[in-house]
DRENBAKE-619644 format. One record per residue (C-alpha): residue in one letter; y, x, z; residue number from 1. Coordinates in nm, 3 decimals, always signed. Layout:
N
NODE  type  north  east  up  seq
NODE  a  Y  X  Z  NUM
...
***
This chain:
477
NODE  type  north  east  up  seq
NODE  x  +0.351  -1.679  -1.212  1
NODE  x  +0.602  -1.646  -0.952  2
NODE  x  +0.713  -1.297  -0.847  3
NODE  x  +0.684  -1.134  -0.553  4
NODE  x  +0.776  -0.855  -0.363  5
NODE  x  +1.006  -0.766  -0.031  6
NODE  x  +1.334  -0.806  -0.165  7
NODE  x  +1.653  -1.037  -0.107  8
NODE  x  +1.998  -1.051  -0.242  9
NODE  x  +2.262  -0.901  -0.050  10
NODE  x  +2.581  -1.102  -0.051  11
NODE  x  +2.800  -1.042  +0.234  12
NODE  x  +2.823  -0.779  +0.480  13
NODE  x  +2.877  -0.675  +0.802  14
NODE  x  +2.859  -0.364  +0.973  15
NODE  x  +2.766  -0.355  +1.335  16
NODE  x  +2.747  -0.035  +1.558  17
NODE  x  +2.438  +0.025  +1.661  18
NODE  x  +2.242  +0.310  +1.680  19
NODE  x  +1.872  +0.323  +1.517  20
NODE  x  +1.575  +0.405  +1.759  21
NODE  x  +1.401  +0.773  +1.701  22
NODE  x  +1.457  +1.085  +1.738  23
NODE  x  +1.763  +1.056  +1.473  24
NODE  x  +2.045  +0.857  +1.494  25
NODE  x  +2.106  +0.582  +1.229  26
NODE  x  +2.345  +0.337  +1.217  27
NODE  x  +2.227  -0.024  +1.116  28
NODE  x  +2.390  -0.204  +0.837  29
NODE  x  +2.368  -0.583  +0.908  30
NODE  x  +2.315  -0.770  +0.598  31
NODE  x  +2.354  -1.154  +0.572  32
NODE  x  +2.206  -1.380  +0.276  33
NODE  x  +2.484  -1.592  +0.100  34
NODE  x  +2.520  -1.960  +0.248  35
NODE  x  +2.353  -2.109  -0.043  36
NODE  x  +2.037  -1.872  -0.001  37
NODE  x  +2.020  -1.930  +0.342  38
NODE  x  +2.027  -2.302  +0.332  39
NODE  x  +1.763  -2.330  +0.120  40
NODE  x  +1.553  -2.074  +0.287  41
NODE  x  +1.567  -2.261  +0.627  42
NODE  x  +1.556  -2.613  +0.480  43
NODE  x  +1.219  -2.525  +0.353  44
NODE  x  +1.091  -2.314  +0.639  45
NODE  x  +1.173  -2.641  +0.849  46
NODE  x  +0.863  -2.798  +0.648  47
NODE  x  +0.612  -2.523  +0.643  48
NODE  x  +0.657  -2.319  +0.961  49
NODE  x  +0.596  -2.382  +1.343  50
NODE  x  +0.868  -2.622  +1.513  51
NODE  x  +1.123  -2.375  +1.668  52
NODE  x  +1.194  -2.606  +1.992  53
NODE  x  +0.799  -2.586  +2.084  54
NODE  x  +0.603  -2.274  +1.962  55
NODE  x  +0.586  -2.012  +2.180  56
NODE  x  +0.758  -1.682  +2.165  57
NODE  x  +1.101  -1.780  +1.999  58
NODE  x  +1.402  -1.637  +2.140  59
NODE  x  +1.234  -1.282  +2.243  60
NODE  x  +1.216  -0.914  +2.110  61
NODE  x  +0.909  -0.774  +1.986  62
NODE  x  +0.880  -0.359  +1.928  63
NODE  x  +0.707  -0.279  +1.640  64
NODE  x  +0.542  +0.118  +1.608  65
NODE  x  +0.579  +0.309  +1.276  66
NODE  x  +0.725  +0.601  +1.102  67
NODE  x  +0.939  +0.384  +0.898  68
NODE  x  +1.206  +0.063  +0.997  69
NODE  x  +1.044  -0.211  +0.820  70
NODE  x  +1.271  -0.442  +0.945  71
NODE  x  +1.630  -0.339  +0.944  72
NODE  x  +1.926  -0.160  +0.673  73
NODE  x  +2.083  +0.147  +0.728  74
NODE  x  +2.250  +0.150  +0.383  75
NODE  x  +2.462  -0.150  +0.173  76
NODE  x  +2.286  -0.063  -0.146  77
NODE  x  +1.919  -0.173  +0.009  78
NODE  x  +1.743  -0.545  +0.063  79
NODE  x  +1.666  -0.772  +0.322  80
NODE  x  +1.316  -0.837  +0.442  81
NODE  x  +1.323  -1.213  +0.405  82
NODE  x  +1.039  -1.295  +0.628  83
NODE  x  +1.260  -1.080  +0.919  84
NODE  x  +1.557  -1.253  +0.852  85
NODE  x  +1.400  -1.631  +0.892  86
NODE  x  +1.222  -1.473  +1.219  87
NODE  x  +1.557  -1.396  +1.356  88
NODE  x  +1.766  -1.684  +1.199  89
NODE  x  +1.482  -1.948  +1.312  90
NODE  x  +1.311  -1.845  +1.602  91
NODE  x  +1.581  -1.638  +1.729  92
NODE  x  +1.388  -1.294  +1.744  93
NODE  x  +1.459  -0.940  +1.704  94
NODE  x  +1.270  -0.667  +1.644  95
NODE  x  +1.294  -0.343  +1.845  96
NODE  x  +1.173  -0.021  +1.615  97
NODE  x  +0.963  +0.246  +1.806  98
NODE  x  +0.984  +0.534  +1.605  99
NODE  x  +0.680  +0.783  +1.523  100
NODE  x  +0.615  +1.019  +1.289  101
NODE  x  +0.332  +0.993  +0.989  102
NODE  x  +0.087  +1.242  +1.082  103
NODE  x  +0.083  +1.219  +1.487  104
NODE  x  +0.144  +0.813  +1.461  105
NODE  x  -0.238  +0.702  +1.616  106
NODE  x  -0.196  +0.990  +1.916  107
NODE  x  +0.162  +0.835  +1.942  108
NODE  x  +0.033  +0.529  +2.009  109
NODE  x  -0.249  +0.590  +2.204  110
NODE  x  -0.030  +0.792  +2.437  111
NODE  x  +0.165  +0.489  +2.466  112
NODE  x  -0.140  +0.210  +2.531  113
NODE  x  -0.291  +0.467  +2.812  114
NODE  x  +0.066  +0.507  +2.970  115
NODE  x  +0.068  +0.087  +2.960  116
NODE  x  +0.415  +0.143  +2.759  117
NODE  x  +0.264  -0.041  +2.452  118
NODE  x  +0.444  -0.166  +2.142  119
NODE  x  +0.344  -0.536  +2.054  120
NODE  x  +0.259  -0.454  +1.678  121
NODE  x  +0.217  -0.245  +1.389  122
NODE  x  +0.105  -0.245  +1.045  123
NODE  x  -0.251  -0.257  +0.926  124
NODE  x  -0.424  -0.109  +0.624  125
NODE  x  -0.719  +0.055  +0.546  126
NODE  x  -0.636  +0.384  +0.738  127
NODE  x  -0.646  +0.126  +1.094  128
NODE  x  -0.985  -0.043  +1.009  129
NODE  x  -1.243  +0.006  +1.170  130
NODE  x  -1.191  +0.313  +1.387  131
NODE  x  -0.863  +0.206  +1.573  132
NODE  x  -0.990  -0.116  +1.643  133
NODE  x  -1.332  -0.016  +1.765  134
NODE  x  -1.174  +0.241  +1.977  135
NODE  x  -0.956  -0.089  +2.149  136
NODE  x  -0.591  +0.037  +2.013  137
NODE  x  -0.591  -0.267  +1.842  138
NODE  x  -0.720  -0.605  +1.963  139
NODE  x  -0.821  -0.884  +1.807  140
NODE  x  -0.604  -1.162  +1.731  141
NODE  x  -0.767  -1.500  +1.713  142
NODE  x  -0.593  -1.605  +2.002  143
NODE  x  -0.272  -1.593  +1.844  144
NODE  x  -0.308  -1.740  +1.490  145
NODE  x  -0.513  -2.033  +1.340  146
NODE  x  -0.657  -1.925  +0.991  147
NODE  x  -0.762  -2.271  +0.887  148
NODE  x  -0.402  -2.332  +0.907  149
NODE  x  -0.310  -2.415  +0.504  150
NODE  x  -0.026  -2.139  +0.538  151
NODE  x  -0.305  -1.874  +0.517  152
NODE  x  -0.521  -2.037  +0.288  153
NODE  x  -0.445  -1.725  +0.062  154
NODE  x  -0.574  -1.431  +0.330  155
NODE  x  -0.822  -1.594  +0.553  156
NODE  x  -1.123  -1.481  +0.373  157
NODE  x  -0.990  -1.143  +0.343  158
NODE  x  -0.897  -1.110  +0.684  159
NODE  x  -1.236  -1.209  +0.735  160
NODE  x  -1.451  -1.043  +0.533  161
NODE  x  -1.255  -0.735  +0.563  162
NODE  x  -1.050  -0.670  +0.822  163
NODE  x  -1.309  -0.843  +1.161  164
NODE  x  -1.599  -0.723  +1.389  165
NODE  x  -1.894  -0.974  +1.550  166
NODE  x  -1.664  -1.264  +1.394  167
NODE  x  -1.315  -1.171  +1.531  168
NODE  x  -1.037  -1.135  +1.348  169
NODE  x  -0.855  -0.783  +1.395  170
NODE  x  -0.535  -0.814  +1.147  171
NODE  x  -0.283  -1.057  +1.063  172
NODE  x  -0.328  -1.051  +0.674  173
NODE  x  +0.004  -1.181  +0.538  174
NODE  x  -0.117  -1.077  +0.201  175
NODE  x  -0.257  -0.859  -0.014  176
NODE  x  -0.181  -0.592  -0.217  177
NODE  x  -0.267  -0.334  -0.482  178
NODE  x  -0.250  +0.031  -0.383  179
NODE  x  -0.208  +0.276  -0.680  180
NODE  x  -0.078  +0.203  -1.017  181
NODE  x  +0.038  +0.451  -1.305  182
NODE  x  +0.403  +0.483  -1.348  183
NODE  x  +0.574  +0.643  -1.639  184
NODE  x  +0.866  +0.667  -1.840  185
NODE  x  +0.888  +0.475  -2.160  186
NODE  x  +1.148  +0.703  -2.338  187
NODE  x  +0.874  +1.016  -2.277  188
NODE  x  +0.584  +0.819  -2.425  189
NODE  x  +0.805  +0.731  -2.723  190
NODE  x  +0.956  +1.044  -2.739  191
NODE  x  +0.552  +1.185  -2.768  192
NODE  x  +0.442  +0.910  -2.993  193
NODE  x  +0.251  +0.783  -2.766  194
NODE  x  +0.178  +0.375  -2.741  195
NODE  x  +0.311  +0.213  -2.437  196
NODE  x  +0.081  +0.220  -2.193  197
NODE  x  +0.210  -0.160  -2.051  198
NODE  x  +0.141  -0.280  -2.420  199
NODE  x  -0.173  -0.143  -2.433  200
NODE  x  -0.276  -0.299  -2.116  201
NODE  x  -0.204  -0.630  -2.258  202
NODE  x  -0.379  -0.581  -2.579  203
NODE  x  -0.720  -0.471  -2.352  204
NODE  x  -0.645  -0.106  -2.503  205
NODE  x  -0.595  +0.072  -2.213  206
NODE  x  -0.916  +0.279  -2.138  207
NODE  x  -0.983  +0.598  -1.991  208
NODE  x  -1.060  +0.760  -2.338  209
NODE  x  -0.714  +0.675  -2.428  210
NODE  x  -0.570  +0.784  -2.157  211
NODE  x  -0.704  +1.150  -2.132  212
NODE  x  -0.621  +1.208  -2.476  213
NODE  x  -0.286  +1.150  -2.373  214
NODE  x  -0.312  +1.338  -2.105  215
NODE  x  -0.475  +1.670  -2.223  216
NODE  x  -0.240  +1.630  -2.535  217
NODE  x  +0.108  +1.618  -2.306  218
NODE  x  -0.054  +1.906  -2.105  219
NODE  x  +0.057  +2.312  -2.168  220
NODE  x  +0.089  +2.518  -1.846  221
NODE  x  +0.332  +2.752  -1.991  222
NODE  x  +0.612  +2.488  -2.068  223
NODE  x  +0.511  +2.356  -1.697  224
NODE  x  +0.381  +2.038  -1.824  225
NODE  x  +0.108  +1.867  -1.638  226
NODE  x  +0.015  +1.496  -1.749  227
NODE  x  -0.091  +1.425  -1.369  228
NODE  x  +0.098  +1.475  -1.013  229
NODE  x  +0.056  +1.285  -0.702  230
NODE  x  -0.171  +1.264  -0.425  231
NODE  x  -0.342  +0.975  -0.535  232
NODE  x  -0.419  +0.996  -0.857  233
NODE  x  -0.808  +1.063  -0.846  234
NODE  x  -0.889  +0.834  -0.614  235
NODE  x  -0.689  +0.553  -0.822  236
NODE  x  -0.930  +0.668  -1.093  237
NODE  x  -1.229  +0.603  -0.878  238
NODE  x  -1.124  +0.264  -0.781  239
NODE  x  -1.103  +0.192  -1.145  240
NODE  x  -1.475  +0.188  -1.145  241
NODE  x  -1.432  -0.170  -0.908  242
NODE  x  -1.676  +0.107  -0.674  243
NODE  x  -1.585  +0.292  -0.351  244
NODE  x  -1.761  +0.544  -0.176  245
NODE  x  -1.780  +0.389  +0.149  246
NODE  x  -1.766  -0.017  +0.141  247
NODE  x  -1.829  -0.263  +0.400  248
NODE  x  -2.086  -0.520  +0.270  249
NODE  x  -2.196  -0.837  +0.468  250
NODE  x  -2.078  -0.672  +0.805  251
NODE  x  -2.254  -0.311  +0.770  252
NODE  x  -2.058  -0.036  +0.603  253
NODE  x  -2.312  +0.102  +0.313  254
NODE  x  -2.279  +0.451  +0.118  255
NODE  x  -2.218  +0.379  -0.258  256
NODE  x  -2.294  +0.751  -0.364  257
NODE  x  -2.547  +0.712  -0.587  258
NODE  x  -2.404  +0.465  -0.819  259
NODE  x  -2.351  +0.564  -1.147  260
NODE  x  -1.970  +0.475  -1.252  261
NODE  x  -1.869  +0.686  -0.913  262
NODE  x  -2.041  +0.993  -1.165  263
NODE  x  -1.858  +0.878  -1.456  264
NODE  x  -1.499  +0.853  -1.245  265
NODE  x  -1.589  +1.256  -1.103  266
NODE  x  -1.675  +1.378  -1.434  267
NODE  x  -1.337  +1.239  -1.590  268
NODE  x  -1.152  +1.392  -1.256  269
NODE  x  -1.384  +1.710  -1.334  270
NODE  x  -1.223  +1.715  -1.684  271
NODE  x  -0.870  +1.668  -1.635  272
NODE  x  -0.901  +2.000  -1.415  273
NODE  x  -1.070  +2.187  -1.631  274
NODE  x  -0.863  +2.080  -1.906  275
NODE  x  -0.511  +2.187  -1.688  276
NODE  x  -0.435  +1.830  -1.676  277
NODE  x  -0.296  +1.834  -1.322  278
NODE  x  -0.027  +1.975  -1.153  279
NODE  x  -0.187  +2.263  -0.927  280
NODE  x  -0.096  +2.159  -0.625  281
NODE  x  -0.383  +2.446  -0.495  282
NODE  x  -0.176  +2.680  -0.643  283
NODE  x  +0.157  +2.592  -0.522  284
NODE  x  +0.119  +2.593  -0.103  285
NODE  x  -0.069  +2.251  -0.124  286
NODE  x  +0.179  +2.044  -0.235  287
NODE  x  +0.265  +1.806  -0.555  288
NODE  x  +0.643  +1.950  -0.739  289
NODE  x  +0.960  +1.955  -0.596  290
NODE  x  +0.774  +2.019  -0.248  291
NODE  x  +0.613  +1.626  -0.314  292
NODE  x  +0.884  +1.432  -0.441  293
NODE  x  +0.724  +1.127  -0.535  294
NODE  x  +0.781  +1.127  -0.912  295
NODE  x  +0.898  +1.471  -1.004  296
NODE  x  +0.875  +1.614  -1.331  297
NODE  x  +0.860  +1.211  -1.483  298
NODE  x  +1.218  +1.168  -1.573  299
NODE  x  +1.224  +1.496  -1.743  300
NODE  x  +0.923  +1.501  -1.932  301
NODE  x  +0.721  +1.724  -1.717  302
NODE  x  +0.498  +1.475  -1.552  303
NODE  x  +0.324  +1.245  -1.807  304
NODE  x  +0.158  +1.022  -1.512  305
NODE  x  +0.255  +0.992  -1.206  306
NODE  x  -0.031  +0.705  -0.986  307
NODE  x  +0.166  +0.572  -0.710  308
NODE  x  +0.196  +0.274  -0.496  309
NODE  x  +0.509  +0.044  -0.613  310
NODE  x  +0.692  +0.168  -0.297  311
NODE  x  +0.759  +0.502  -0.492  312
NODE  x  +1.040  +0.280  -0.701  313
NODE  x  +1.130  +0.053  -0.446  314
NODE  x  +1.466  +0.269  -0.395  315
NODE  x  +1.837  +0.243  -0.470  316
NODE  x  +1.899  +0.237  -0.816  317
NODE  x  +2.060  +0.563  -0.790  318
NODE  x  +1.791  +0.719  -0.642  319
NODE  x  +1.528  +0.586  -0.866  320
NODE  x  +1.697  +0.696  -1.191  321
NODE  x  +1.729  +1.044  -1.073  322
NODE  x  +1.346  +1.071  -1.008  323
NODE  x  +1.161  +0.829  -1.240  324
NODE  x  +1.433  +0.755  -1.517  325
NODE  x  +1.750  +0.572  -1.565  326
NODE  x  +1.608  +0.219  -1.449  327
NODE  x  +1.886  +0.035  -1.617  328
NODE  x  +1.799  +0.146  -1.947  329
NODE  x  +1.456  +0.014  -1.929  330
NODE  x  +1.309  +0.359  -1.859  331
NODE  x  +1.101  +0.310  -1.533  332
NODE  x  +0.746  +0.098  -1.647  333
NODE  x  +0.410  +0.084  -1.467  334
NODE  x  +0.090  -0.062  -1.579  335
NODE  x  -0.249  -0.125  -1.379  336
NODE  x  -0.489  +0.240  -1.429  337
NODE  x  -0.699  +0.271  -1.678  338
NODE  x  -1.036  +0.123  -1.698  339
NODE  x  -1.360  +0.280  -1.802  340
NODE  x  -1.449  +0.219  -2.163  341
NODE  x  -1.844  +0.182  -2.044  342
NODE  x  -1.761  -0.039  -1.801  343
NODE  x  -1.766  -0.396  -1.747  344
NODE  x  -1.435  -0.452  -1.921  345
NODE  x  -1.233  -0.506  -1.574  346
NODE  x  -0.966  -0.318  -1.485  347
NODE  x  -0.978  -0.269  -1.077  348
NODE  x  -0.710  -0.179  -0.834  349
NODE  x  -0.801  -0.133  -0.478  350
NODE  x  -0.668  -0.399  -0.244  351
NODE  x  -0.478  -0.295  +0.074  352
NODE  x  -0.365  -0.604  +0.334  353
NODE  x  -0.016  -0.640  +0.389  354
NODE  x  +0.009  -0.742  +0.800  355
NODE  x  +0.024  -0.692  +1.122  356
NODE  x  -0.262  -0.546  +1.436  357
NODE  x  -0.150  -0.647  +1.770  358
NODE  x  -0.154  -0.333  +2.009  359
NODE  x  -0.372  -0.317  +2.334  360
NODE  x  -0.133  -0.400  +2.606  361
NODE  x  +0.141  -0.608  +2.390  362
NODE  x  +0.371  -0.795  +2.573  363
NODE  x  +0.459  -1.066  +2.303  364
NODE  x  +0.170  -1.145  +2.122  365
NODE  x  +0.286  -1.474  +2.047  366
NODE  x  +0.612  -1.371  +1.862  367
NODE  x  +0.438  -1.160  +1.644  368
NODE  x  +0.266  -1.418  +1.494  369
NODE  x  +0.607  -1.623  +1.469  370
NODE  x  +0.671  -1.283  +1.260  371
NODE  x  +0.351  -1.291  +1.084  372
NODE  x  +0.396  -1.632  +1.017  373
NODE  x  +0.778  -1.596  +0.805  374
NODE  x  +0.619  -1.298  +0.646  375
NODE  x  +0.348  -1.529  +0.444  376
NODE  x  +0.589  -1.810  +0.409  377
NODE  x  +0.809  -1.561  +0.190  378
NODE  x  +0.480  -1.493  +0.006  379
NODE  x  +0.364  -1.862  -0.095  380
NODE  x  +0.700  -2.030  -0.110  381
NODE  x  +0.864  -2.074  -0.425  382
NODE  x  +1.200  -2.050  -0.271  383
NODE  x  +1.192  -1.746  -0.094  384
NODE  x  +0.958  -1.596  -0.424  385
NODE  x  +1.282  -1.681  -0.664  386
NODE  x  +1.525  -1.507  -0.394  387
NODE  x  +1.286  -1.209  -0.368  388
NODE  x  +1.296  -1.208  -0.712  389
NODE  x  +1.613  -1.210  -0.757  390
NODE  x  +1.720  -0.963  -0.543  391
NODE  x  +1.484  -0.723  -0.737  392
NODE  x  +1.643  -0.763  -1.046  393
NODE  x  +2.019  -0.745  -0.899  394
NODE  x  +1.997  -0.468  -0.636  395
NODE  x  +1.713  -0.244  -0.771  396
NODE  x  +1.767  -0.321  -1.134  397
NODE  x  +1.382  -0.452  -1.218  398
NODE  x  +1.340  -0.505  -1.562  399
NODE  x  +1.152  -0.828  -1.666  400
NODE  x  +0.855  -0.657  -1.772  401
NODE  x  +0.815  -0.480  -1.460  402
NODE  x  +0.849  -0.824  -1.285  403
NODE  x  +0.555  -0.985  -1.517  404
NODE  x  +0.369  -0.634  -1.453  405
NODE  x  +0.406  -0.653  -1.092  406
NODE  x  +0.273  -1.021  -1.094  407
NODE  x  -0.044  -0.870  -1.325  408
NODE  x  -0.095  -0.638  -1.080  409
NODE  x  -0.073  -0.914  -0.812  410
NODE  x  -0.348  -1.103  -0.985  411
NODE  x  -0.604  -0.837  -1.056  412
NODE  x  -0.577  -0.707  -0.671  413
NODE  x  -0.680  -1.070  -0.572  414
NODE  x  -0.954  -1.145  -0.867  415
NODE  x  -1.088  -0.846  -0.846  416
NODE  x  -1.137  -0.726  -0.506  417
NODE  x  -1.262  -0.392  -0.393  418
NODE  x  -1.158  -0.239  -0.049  419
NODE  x  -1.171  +0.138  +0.006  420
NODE  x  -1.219  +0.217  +0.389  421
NODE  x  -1.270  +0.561  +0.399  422
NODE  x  -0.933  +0.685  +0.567  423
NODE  x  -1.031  +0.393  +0.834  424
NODE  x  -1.383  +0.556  +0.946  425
NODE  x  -1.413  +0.837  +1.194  426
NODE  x  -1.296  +1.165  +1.139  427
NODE  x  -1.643  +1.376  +1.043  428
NODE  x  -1.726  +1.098  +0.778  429
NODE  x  -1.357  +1.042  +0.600  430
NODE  x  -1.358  +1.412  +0.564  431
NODE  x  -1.700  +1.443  +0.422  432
NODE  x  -1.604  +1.186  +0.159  433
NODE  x  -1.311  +1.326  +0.145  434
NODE  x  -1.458  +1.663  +0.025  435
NODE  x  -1.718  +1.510  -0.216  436
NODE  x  -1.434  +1.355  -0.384  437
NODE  x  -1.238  +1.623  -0.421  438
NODE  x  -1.428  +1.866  -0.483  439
NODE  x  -1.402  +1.868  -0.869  440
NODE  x  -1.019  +1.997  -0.825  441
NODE  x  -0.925  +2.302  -0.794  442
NODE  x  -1.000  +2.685  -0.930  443
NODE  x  -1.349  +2.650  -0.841  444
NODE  x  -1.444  +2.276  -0.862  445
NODE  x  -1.794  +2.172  -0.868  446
NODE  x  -1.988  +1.943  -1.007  447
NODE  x  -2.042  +1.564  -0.913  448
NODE  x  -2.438  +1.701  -0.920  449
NODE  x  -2.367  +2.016  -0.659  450
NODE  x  -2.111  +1.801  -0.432  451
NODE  x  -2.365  +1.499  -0.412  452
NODE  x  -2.651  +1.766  -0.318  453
NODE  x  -2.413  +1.897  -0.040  454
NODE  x  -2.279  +1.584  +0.114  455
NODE  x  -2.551  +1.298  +0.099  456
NODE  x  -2.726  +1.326  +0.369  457
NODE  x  -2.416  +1.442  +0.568  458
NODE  x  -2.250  +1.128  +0.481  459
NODE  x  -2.575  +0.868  +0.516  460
NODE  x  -2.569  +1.036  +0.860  461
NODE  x  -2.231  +0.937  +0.969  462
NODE  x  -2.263  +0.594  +0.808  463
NODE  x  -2.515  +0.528  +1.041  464
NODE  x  -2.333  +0.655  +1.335  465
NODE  x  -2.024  +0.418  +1.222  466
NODE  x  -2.231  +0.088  +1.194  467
NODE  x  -2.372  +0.230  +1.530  468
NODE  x  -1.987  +0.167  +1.678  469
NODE  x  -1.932  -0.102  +1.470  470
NODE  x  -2.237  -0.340  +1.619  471
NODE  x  -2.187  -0.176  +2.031  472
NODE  x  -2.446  +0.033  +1.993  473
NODE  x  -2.278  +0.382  +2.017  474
NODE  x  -1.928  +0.402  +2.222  475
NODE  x  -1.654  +0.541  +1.981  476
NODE  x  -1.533  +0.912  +2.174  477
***
């Protein structure tokens, strides 16, 4: 199966003066594809993509709102977004970055739609469905992209079934992707004794009874080992049950607390706690080691497991070896979680889209499709796929079996679907899940018993209230 991810080989340079938008100044590296790459690139987006001399929206800038530069380099040693560079090098667009930060990036943008100073797009995941696009940030986007067009044979369903409200489309789905998966390093497990994780994946070994021996074996407070750091971790184990909390189901979003394997996941979370499997984050102002460096403690044996999306070694090769493990060596391996030994013999990973909303108030709807459009090309077309590829292997020093992984991964996301919306829904109700959830952390956890008790009704309650906004019924505040 053909690999995929956003990365391109980086053959010639040059360095242009410009100044990045934000609040900090950054200096964009432009990067160029070698001639042969580029040729073949075009030559087939000739054949699969809109005519350049009649689409709309070619030749134009388009200003795209998020904490991070999708688009662009700021260092030599990083890739090319493929789908950006065939926007630009066949429609003639650019792409203007409006710079926000993480935590304040919906009031951001809000301020911006009310001041009629809008962006034209922005990402979407599961943190921007529904809420956002109830509340009109986000509109819908029907008008600007034909999903019976063969191009998005792949993500029409999921766009629909997912990511729409009263049969409209809110999200340019130019694919999909897994969220969490377990990364470790292969010289600790061998150094433990330990069997490879990856291996046991592929021999159907991987379980969760495996895997918390492991961890509560690694574990000893005093040597400041913990098997378990991250801020995703628990929920990855919940989605291992193929179950979510909150799930949208034939157009109404449905509470899913009562179902069994959501027990099973807390009392394995309730466990690892008790058991001093996890890094006490509680203890330590709130936040993961090394103030939440994403993999901390893995490259020196302090952090067994570290569940993270596959952005957390997406880096330079310098800065992934000092984190995770020297990546040339073959250190740095990731494998789907585990699944549950009494379950139905799946192993789940929740599925995020990869995409675009278009913003209230966009100028240049149209363009951002053209963008939308080069971003699923590089997904289904085996010539952008080997140059992706590629690129992995040569500039962030991808092993082979993290390429085959990644494609495993890829495959279980899509046959295997489950789609956690929780950090979409209104505030009252993601915190009330978010509480249930949690609450078998920390010094005083509770059980999944107690926690159900306190939050079922609380959560039925604002259920109801969301399918309320969802249908017209109720205006969102």
């Amino acid at each position: 199966m053909a690999k995929r991810l956003i990365a391109i080989l980086m053959v010639a340079l040059m360095i242009v003066a410009l100044v990045g938008c934000g609040s900090s100044k950054r200096q964009i590296v432009q990067l160029t594809l070698s001639t042969e790459d580029s040729t073949a690139i075009l030559a087939a987006a000739g054949i699969s993509l809109p005519d350049a001399e009649t689409v709309e929206g070619t030749n134009t800038t388009i200003k795209f709102h998020k904490w991070t530069d999708d688009f662009h380099n700021y260092s030599e040693d990083e890739v090319i977004n493929t789908g950006y560079w065939t926007f630009v090098n066949k429609y003639g667009g650019e792409v203007e970055w409006i710079e926000c930060t993480y935590e304040n990036r919906f009031d951001d943008l809000a301020n911006l739609v009310l001041s009629s100073n809008s962006p034209d797009f922005t990402t979407c995941s599961v943190s921007t469905f529904p809420y956002y696009c109830i509340k009109g940030i986000f509109v819908p986007v029907d008008d600007y992209i034909d999903y019976t067009d063969p191009l998005w044979a792949g993500t029409a369903d999921f766009a629909a079934n997912y990511f729409s409200i009263g049969g409209q489309n809110y999200a340019i789905v130019t694919d999909i992707k897994a969220t969490t998966v377990i990364a470790y390093n292969r010289r600790v497990i061998e150094e433990w004794g330990y069997d490879d994780p990856a291996e046991l994946y592929y021999n159907d070994e991987w379980t969760w009874d495996v895997f918390y021996e492991m961890c509560v074996d690694f574990t000893d407070p005093d040597e400041d080992r913990y098997a378990l750091d991250g801020w995703y971790w628990e929920q990855a184990i919940i989605d291992s049950t193929g179950v979510t909390v909150i799930a949208l189901e034939d157009g109404v979003f449905v509470s899913d607390i009562d179902n069994p394997l959501l027990e099973e996941a807390e009392s394995l979370i309730y466990d690892l706690n008790k058991n001093d499997c996890v890094y006490p984050r509680w203890n330590n102002s709130y936040q993961c080691r090394n103030s939440n460096t994403v993999g901390a403690g893995v490259k020196e044996g302090l952090t067994l497991f570290y569940p993270v999306e596959k952005w957390g070694f997406t880096d330079t090769v310098e800065n992934i070896s000092s984190v995770w493990g020297d990546i040339t060596e073959g250190e740095v391996m990731f494998c789907p979680m585990p699944r549950d030994d009494d379950g139905d013999g799946n192993y789940y990973l929740a599925a995020q889209p990869v995409g675009y909303h278009i913003i209230q108030g966009a100028q240049n709807p149209e363009a951002v499709y053209l963008l939308s459009a080069c971003e699923r090309f590089k997904v289904i077309d085996p010539t952008v796929i080997d140059i992706d590829t590629k690129q992995l292997k040569e500039i962030y020093m991808w092993t082979d079996e993290m390429l085959d992984m990644l494609d495993e991964t890829y495959t279980l996301v899509n046959n295997y679907q489950i789609v956690n919306f929780t950090s979409g829904c209104q505030t009252a109700l993601k915190d009330a899940v978010g509480n249930l959830t949690g609450g078998t952390l920390g010094n005083n956890p509770s059980t999944w018993a107690q926690l159900k008790e306190t939050y079922s009704e609380r959560i039925a309650y604002y259920v109801d209230e969301l399918n309320a906004m969802f249908t017209g019924e109720i205006e969102v505040e």
